[in-house]
C-alpha positions as CSV (number, residue, x, y, z in Angstrom):
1,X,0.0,0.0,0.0
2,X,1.3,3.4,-0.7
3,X,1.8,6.1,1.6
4,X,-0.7,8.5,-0.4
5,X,-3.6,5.4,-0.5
6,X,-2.2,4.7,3.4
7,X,-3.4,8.9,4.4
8,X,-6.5,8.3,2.2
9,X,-7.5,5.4,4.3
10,X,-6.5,7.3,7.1
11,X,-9.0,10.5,6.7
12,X,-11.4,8.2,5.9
13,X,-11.1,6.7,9.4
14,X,-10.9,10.3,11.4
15,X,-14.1,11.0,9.2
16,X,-16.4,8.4,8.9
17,X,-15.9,8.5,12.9
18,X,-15.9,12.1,13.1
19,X,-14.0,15.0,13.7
20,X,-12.6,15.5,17.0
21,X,-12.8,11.7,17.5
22,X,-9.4,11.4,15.8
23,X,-8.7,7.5,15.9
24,X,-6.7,5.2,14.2
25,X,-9.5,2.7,13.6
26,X,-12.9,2.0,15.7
27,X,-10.9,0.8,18.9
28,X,-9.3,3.4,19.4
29,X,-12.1,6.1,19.0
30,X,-13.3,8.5,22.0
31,X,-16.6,9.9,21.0
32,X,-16.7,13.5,19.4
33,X,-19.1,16.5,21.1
34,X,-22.5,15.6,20.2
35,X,-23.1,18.2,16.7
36,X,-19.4,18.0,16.4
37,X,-18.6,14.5,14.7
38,X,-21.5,13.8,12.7
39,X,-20.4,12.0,9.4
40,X,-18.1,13.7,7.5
41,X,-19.4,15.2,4.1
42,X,-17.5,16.1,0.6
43,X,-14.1,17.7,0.2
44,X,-16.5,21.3,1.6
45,X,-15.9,24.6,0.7
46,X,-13.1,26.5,-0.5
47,X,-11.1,29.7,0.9
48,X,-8.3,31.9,-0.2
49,X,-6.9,34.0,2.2
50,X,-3.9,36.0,0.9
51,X,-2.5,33.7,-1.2
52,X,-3.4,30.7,1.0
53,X,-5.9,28.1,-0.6
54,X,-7.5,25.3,1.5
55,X,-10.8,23.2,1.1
56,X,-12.3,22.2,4.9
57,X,-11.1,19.1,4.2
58,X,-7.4,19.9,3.2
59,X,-7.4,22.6,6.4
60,X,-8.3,19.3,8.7
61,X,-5.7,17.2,7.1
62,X,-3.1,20.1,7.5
63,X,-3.8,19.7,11.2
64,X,-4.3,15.8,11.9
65,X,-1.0,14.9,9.3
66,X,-1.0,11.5,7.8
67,X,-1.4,8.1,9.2
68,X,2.0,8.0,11.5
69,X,2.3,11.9,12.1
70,X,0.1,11.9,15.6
71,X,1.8,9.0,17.3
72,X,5.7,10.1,15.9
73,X,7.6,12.4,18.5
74,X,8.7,15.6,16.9
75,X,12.0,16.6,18.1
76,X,11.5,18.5,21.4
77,X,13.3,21.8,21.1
78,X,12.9,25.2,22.8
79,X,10.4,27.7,21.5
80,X,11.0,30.8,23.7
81,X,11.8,31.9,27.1
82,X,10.5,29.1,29.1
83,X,8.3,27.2,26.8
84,X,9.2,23.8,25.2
85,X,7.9,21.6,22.7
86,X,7.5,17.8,23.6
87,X,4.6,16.4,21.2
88,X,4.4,14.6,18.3
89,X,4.2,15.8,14.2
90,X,0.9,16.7,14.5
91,X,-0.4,16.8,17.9
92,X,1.1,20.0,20.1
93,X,2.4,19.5,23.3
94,X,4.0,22.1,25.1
95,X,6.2,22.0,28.2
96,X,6.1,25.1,30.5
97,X,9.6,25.2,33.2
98,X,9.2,27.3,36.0
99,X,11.1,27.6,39.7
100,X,8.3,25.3,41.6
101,X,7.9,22.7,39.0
102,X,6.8,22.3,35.4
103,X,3.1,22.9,34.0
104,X,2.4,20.4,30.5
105,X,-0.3,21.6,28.1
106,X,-1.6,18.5,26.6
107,X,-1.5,14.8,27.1
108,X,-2.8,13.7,23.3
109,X,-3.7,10.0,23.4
110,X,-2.4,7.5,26.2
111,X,-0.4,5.7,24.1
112,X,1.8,8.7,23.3
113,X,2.5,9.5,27.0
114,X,5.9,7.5,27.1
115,X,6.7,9.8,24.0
116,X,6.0,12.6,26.1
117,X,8.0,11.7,28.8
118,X,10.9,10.6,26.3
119,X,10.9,14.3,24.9
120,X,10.9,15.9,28.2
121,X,13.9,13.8,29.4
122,X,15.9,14.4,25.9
123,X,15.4,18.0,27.3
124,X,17.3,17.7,29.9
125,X,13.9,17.8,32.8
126,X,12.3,15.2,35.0
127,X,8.7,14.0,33.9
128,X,8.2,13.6,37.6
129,X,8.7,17.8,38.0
130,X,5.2,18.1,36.0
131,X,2.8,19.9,38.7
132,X,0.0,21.6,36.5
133,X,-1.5,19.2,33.6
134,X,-3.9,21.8,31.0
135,X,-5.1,21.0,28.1
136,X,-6.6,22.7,24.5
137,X,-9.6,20.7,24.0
138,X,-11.6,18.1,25.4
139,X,-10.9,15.8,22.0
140,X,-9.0,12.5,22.7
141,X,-6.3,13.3,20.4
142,X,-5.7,16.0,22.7
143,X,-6.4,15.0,26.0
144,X,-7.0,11.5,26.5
145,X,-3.7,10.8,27.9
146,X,-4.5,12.8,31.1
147,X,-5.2,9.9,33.5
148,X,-1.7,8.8,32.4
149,X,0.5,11.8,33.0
150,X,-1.1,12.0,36.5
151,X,-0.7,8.5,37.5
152,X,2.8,9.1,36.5
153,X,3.6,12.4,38.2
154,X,0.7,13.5,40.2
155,X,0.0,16.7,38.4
156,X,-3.7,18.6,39.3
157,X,-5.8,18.6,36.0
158,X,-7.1,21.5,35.2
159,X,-9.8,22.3,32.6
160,X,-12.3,25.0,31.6
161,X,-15.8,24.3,33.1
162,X,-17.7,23.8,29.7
163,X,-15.5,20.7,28.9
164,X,-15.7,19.3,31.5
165,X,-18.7,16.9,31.0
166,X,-17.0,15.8,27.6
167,X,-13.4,15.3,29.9
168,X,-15.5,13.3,32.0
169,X,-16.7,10.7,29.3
170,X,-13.3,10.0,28.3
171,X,-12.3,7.2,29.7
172,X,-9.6,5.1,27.6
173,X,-9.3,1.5,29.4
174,X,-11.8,2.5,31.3
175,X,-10.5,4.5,33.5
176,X,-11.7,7.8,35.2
177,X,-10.5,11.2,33.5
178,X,-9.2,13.2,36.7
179,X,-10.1,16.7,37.2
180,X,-8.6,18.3,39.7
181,X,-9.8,21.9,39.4
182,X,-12.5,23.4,37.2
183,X,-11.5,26.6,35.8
184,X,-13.6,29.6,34.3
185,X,-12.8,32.3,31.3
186,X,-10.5,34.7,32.2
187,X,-9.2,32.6,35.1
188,X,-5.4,32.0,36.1
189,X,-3.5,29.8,36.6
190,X,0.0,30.1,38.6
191,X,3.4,28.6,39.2
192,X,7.2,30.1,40.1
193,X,6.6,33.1,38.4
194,X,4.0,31.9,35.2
195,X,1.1,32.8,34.9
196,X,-1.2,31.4,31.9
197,X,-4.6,32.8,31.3
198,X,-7.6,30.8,30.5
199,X,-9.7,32.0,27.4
200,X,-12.8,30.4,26.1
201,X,-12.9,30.2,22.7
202,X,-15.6,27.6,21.8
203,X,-17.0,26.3,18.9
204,X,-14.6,23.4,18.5
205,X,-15.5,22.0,22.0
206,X,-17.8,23.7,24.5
207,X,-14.9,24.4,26.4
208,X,-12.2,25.1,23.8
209,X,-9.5,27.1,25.8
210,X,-6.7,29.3,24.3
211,X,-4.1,29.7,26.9
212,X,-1.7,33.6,26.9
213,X,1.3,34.1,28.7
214,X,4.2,36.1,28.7
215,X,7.9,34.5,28.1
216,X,10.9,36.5,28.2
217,X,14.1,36.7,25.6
218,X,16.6,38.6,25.1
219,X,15.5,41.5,27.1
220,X,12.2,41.3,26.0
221,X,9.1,40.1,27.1
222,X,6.5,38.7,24.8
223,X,2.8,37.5,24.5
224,X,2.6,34.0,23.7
225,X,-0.9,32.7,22.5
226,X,-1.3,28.8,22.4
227,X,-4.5,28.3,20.0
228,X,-7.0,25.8,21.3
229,X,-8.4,25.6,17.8
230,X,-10.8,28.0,15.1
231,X,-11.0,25.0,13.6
232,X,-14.9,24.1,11.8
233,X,-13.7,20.3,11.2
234,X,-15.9,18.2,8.3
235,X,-18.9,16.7,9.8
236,X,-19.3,19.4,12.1
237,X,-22.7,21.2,12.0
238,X,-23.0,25.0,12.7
239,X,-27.2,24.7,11.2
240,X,-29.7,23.5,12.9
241,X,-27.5,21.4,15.4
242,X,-30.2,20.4,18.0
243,X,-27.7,19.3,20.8
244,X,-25.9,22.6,20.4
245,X,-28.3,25.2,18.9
246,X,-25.7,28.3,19.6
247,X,-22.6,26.5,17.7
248,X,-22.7,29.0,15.1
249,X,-22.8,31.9,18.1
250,X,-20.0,30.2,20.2
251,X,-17.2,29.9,17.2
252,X,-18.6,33.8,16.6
253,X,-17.3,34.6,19.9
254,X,-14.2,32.6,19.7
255,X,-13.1,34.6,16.9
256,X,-13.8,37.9,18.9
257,X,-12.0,36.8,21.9
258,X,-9.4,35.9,19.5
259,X,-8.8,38.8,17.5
260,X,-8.5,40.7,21.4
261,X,-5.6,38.9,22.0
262,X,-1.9,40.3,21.7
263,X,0.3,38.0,20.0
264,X,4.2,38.0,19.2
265,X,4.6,33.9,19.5
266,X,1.7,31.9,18.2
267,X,1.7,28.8,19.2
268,X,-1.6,26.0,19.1
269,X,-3.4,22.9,19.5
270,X,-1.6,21.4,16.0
271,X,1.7,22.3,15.0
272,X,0.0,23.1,11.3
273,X,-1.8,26.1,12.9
274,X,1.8,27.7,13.1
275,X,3.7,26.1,10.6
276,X,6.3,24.7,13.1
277,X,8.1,22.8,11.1
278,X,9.4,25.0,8.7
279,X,10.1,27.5,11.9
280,X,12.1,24.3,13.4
281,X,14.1,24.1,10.3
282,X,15.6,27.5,10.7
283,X,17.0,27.5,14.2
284,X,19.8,25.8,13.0
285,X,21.2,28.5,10.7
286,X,20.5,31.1,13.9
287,X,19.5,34.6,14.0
288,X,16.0,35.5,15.4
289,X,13.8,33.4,16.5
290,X,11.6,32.3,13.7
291,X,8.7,31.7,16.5
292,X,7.9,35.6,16.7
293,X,5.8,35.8,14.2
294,X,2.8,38.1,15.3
295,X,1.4,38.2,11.3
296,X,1.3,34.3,11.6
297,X,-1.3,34.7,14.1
298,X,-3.6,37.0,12.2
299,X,-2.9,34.9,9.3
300,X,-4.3,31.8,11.3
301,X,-7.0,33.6,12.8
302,X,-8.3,34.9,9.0
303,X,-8.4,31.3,7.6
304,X,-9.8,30.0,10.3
305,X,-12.5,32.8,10.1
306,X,-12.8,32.4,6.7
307,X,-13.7,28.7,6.8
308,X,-16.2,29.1,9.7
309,X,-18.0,31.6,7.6
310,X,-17.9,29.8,4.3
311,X,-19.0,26.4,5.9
312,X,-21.9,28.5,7.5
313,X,-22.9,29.8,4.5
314,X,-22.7,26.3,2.7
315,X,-24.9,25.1,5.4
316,X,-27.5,27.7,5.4
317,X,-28.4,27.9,2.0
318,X,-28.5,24.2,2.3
319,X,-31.0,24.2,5.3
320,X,-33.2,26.4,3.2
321,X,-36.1,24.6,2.1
C-alpha cells in the first residue's frame, strides 16, 4: 500500500468516525461532542486567504498529518523563554519550566504519553517535576492521555468548566479522567513566576481554551498565545445542530476573543496552525527566532474565520427549504 492510498484510508477513518474523535481505527475512538462528529461530508468549501488556498477538508488534514504523524515524537526543542515543545508531528504538546515545577499543556492520546516523557527527558527535565496538567480541548487526540501523566507524576488537571462533561466521558481502558480543578474564562493559573490565562474560545468544543502568557528573551518580554483551535472540522454542524443550537454563536465569539488577544509567539493545538516545522528548520542557521511571528497569528485567525463563515454559508443555503 502506498503512503498516499495509506493517508487516504486514514481520513477516511478520522471522518467516517468524526472530527474530534481522531482515531486510528474504531478501537481506538473517543466519542466526538454531540453536533461536532457527525459523518463527514465532501471535500466542503473552499477559501483563499492571501494567497493561501484550503478546502475544509485539506485545512483538517493540515492539522491531523497522515497516518504515523500523531503518534511520531517531533524533536523536542525550545520555543521561547521558558516554553518547550515535547509532542508529536501533528499533535502540540508544550512544556512550561518554572522555579516550583513544570506545568504540561496537553496529554494527546495514552499511548503517546511515554513519548512525552521521552521528549521531556531528551530536554534535559524530570517527567516527575510536572505539577500543573492543562489541556486545549476536550478531544481525545488532545487529551486523553490525562489519566496517564497524572498517574505518573501527580499533576492537578485542570480544565475550563464547559469541557468538563466531555473530559468526564473519556475514559480510555476504562478509566476515570481526573479533574482536579474546574477553571472559568479569564481565570489564572500560577506557578514560580507563570502565569497562563484561561480563554474560552468555543465552537470546537464547548470548552475550547486558548491559553496567553508572557515569556521572556533577550531582554524582552512577549505575548505567547497557544490556540485551542478555530477549527470548523468536516462533519461538524453550525445549522440547525439540536444538541448545540448556539454553535454557530460560540465559534462567533471565539473569533472575537481571539482577534482581542496580543500576540508575538503563536503557538496552538496542531503544530499546522503555526507552521512549526518550517520554523524548526531555521533555528539551525540562527539569527531571530523564527517563533515571533505576530502576522502568523492573524494569518491563522483569518483562515480560520474564513472557513467558519464559508462552511456557515454552505450550510445555510442548504437548510433552506
Amino acid at each position: 500500500m502506498t503512503r498516499t492510498h495509506r493517508s487516504l484510508c486514514f481520513i477516511m477513518t478520522l471522518l467516517l468516525v468524526g472530527p474530534g474523535v481522531i482515531a486510528f481505527d474504531a478501537r481506538d475512538a473517543v466519542q466526538a461532542p454531540a453536533g461536532r462528529g457527525a459523518r463527514a461530508q465532501e471535500p466542503g468549501p473552499t477559501i483563499t486567504v492571501r494567497g493561501h488556498t484550503f478546502s475544509q477538508l485539506s485545512l483538517f488534514q493540515r492539522n491531523v498529518g497522515g497516518p504515523d504523524d500523531m503518534t511520531t515524537a517531533f524533536p523536542p526543542h525550545h520555543v521561547i523563554g521558558n516554553i518547550y515543545y515535547v509532542g508529536t508531528n501533528s499533535l502540540a504538546v508544550y512544556l512550561i519550566v518554572t522555579p516550583q515545577g513544570n506545568i504540561l499543556i496537553n496529554s494527546t492520546f495514552e499511548r503517546n504519553v511515554p513519548l512525552i516523557q521521552k521528549s521531556v527527558e531528551q530536554l534535559g527535565f524530570k517527567f516527575s517535576d510536572i505539577k500543573i496538567l492543562l489541556g486545549s480541548h476536550a478531544h481525545g487526540d488532545h487529551q486523553e492521555g490525562d489519566a496517564a501523566v497524572k498517574a505518573l507524576t501527580g499533576a492537578q488537571v485542570m480544565a475550563l468548566a464547559e469541557d468538563v462533561p466531555a473530559l468526564k466521558a473519556m475514559k480510555p481502558g476504562g478509566k476515570e479522567h481526573p479533574i482536579d480543578k474546574v477553571l472559568h474564562d479569564g481565570e489564572s493559573v500560577m506557578l514560580g513566576g507563570t502565569t497562563l490565562v484561561a480563554h474560552l474560545t468555543p465552537g470546537h468544543s464547548r470548552g475550547c481554551t486558548t491559553w496567553t502568557l508572557k515569556a521572556q528573551e533577550g531582554g524582552k518580554t512577549y505575548d505567547v498565545v497557544i490556540i485551542g483551535s478555530l477549527g470548523t472540522n468536516p462533519g461538524f454542524k453550525l445549522v440547525n445542530n439540536a444538541e448545540t443550537p448556539g454553535i454557530a454563536e460560540e465559534f462567533a465569539r471565539a473569533f472575537k476573543t481571539s482577534r482581542a488577544l496580543p500576540c508575538d509567539v503563536p503557538l496552538g493545538s496542531h503544530p499546522g496552525m503555526y507552521n512549526m516545522q518550517a520554523k524548526y528548520a531555521k533555528l539551525a542557521a540562527g539569527g531571530p527566532n523564527p517563533f515571533i511571528d505576530p502576522d502568523g497569528y492573524k494569518l491563522e485567525v483569518d483562515i480560520d474565520e474564513a472557513m467558519f463563515r464559508a462552511v456557515l454559508e454552505e450550510q445555510t443555503k442548504a437548510a433552506k427549504p
